[in-house]
Structures are given as C-alpha cells and as structure tokens.
Rosetta silent file (secondary structure, phi, psi, omega in degrees, C-alpha in Angstrom):
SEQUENCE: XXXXXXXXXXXXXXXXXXXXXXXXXXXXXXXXXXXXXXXXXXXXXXXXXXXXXXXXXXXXXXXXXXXXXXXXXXXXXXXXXXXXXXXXXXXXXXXXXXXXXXXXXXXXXXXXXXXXXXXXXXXXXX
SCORE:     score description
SCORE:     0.000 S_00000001
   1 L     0.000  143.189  179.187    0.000    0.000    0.000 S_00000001
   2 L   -89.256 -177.466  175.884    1.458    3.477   -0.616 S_00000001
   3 L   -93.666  111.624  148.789    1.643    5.658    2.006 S_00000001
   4 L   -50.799   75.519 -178.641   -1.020    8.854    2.378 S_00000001
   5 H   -41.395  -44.841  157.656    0.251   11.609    3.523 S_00000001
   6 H   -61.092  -11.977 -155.496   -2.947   13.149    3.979 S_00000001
   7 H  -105.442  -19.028  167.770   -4.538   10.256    5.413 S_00000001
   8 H   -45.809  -62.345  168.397   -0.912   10.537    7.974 S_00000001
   9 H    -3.820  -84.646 -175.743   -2.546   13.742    8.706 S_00000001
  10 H  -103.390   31.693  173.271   -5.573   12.996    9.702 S_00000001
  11 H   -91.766  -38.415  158.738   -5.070    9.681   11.550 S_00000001
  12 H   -28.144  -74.310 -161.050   -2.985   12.031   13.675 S_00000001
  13 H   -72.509  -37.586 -177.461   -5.192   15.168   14.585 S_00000001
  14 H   -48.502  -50.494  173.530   -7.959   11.894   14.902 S_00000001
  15 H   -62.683  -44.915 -162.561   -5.793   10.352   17.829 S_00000001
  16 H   -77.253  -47.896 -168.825   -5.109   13.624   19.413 S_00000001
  17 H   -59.978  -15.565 -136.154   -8.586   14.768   19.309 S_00000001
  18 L  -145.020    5.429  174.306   -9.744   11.238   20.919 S_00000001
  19 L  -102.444  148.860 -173.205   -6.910   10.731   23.848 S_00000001
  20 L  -160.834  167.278 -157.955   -7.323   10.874   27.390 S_00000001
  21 L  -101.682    1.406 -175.955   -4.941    9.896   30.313 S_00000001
  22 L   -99.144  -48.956 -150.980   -7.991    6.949   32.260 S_00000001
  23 L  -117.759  140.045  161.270   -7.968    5.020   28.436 S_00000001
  24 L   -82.679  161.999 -159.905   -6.463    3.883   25.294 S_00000001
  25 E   -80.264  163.286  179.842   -8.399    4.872   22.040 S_00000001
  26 E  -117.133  170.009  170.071  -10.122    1.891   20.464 S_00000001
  27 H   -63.941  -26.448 -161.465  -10.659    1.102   16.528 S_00000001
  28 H   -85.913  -25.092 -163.907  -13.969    1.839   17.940 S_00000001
  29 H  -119.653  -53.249 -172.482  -13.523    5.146   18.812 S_00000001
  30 H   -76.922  -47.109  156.743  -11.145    6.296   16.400 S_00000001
  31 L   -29.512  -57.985  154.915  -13.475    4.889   14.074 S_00000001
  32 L   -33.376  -25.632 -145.463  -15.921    7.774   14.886 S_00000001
  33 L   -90.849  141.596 -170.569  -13.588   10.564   14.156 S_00000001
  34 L   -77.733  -34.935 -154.910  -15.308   12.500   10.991 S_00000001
  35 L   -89.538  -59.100 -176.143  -11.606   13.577    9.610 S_00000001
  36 H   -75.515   -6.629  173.586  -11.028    9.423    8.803 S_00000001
  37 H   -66.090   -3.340  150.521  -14.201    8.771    7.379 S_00000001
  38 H   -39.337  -41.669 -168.206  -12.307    8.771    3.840 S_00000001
  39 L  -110.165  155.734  165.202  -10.363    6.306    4.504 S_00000001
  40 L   -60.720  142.360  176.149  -10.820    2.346    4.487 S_00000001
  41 H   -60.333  -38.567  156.358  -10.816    0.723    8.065 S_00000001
  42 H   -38.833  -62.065 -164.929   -7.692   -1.045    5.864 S_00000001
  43 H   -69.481  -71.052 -163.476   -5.598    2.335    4.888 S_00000001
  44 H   -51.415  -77.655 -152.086   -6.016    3.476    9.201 S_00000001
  45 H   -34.360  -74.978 -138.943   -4.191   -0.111    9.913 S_00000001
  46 H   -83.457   -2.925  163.925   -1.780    0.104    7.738 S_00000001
  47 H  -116.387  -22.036 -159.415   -0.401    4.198    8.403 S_00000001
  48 H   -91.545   -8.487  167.954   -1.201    3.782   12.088 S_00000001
  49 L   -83.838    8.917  169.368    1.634    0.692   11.829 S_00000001
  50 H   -85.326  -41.145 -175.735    3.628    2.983    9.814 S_00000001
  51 H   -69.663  -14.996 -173.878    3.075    5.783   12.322 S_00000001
  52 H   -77.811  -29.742  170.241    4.118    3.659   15.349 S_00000001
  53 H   -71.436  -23.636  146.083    7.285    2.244   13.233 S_00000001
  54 H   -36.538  -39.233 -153.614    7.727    5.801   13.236 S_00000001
  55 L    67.580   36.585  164.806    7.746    6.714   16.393 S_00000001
  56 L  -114.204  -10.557  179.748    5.141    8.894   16.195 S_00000001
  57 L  -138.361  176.854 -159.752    2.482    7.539   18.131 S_00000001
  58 E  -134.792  158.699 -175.460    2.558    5.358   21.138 S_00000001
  59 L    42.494   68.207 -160.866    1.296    1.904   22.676 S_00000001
  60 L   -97.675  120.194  175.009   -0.223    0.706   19.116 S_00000001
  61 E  -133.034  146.798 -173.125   -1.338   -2.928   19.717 S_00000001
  62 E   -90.349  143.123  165.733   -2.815   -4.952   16.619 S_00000001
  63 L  -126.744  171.237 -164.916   -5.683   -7.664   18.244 S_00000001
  64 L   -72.959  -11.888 -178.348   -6.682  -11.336   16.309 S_00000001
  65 L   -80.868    1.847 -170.964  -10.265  -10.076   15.901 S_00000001
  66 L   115.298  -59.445 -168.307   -9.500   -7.049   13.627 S_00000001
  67 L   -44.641  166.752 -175.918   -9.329   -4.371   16.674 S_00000001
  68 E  -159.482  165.842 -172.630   -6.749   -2.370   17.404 S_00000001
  69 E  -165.661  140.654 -161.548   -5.849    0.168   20.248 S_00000001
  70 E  -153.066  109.795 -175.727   -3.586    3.406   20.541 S_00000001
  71 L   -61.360  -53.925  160.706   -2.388    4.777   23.674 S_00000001
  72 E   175.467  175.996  170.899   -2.002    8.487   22.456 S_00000001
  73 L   -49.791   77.219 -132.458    0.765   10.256   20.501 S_00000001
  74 L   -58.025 -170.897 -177.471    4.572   10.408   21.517 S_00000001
  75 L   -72.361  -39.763 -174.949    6.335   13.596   21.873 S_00000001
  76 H   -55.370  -54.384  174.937    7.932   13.137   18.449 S_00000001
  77 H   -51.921  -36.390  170.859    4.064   12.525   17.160 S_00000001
  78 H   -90.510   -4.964 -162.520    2.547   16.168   18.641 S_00000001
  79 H  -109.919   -1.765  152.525    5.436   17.652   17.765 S_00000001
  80 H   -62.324  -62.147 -171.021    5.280   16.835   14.045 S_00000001
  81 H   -49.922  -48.446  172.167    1.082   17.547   14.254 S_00000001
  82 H   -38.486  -45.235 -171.711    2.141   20.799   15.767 S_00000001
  83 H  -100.378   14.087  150.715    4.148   21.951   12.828 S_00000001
  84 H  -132.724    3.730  158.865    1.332   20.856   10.179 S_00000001
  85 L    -9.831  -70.419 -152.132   -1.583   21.712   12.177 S_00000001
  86 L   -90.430  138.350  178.921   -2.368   24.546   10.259 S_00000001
  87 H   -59.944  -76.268 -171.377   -3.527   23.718    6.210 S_00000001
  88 H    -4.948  -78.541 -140.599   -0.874   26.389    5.381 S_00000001
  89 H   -85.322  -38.829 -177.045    2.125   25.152    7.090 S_00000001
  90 H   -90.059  -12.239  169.498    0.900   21.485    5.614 S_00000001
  91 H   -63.701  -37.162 -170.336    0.220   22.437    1.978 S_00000001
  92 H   -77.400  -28.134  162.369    3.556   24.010    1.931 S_00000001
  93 H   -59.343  -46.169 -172.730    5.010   20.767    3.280 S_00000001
  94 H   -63.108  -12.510 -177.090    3.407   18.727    0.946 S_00000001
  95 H   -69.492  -59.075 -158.438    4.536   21.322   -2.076 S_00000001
  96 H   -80.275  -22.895  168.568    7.667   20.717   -0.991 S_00000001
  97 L   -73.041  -12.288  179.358    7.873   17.315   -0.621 S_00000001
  98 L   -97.298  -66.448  165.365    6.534   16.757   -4.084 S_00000001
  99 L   -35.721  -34.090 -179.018    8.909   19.005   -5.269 S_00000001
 100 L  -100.628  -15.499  174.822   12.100   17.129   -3.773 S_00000001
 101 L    93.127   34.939 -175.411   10.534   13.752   -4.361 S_00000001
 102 L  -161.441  118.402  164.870    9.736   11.941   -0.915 S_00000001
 103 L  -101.870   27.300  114.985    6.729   11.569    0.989 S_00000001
 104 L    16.578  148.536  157.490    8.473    9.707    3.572 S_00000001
 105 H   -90.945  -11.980  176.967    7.402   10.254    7.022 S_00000001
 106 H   -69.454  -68.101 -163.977   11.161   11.210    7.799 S_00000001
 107 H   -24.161  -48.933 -140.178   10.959   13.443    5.091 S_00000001
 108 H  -100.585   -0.440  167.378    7.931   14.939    5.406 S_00000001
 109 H   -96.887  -82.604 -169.382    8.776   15.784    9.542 S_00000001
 110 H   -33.681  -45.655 -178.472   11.752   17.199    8.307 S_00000001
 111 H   -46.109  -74.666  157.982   10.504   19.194    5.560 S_00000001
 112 H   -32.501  -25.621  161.152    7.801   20.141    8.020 S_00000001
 113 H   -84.475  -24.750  169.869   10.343   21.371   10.874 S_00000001
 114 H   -94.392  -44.883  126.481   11.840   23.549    8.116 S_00000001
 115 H    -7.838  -55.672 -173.481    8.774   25.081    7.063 S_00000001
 116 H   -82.479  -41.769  170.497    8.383   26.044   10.504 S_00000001
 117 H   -73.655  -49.586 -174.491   12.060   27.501   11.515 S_00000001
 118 H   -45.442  -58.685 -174.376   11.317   29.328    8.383 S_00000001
 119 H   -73.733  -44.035  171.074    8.164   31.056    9.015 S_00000001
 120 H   -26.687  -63.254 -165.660   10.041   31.705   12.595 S_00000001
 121 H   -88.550  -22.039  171.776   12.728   33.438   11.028 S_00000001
 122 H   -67.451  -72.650  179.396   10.736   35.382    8.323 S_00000001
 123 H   -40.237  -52.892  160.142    8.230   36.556   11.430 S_00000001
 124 L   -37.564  -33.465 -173.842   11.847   37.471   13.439 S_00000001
 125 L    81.058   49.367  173.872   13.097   39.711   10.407 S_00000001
 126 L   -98.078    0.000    0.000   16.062   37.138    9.719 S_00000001
C-alpha cells in the first residue's frame, strides 16, 4: 500500500482529538472521528503501523479479531502535528515534498520542521 500523507494527517489530529490519560483509544472510537471517514478501516491499519514504526504515536497494539488500540501520541508525534496543524504550514510541506521527491514520514517531519524555523525566522526579520 502506498503511504497517504494526507490520510498521515488525519489519523494524527484523529488520535489527538480522541486521547485521554484513564484510556487507550479503540478502533472503535477512532473509528468515529469525521476527519477518517475517507479512509478504508484497511488504509487506518496500515499508516497507524507505519506511524508507530515511526515513532510517532505510542502503545499501538494490533488484536486477532481485527481491533486495534492506541495509547495516544509520543512527543515526536505532537510535535510533528504541531508543525502541520495549520492547512498552510501542511500544503507548503506537501509542495515541498513533491517538489524534492519523498513523501516519507522522515521526510515529510523534516521538511515540516523547516517550514516552521522558516516562518520563525521570516516573522523574526532574519
């Protein structure tokens, strides 16, 4: 399967919006979220094991019935969401990332962290 950046996106903002410190999120729950109805219950498996091989999100367990469960987002994981929160900041990643030729999730953090130092330093007068 390739990998969706957009669908990276919004399994993200999905998780964040859906985490709480008594429970982990359920397939069940996550399931709900309006921002994933796009995608096939296939396509969420298969980026939320990409995001966890990532390191971006944390306590991702697979079960034999289909289910799944996702404790909430590492630090790495909000602090990527942080810098493409806003449809700006992620169009211009994704621009850019098309342009250099890797939708990677390394890339596409990196890219995204440069984007962001950018707009920093533009706002700074650098």
């Amino acid at each position: 399967m390739k990998l969706n950046s957009d669908c990276v996106r919004d399994i993200l903002i999905a998780i964040e919006d859906s985490a709480n410190f008594q429970e982990a999120i359920s397939n069940k729950q996550l399931g709900k979220s309006d921002v994933l109805k796009p995608y096939t219950s296939e396509e969420i498996l298969y980026h939320l094991r990409q995001l966890s091989w990532a390191g971006l999100i944390q306590g991702f367990d697979c079960y034999a019935d289909g289910g799944y469960s996702i404790l909430d987002l590492s630090p790495k994981g909000h602090e990527f969401l942080n810098n493409i929160r806003s449809d700006k900041n992620w169009n211009r990643t994704k621009r850019l990332a098309s342009k250099i030729g890797s939708q990677s999730l390394s890339a596409l953090q990196q890219i995204a962290s440069n984007v962001i130092s950018a707009t920093i330093n533009h706002y700074l007068g650098y």
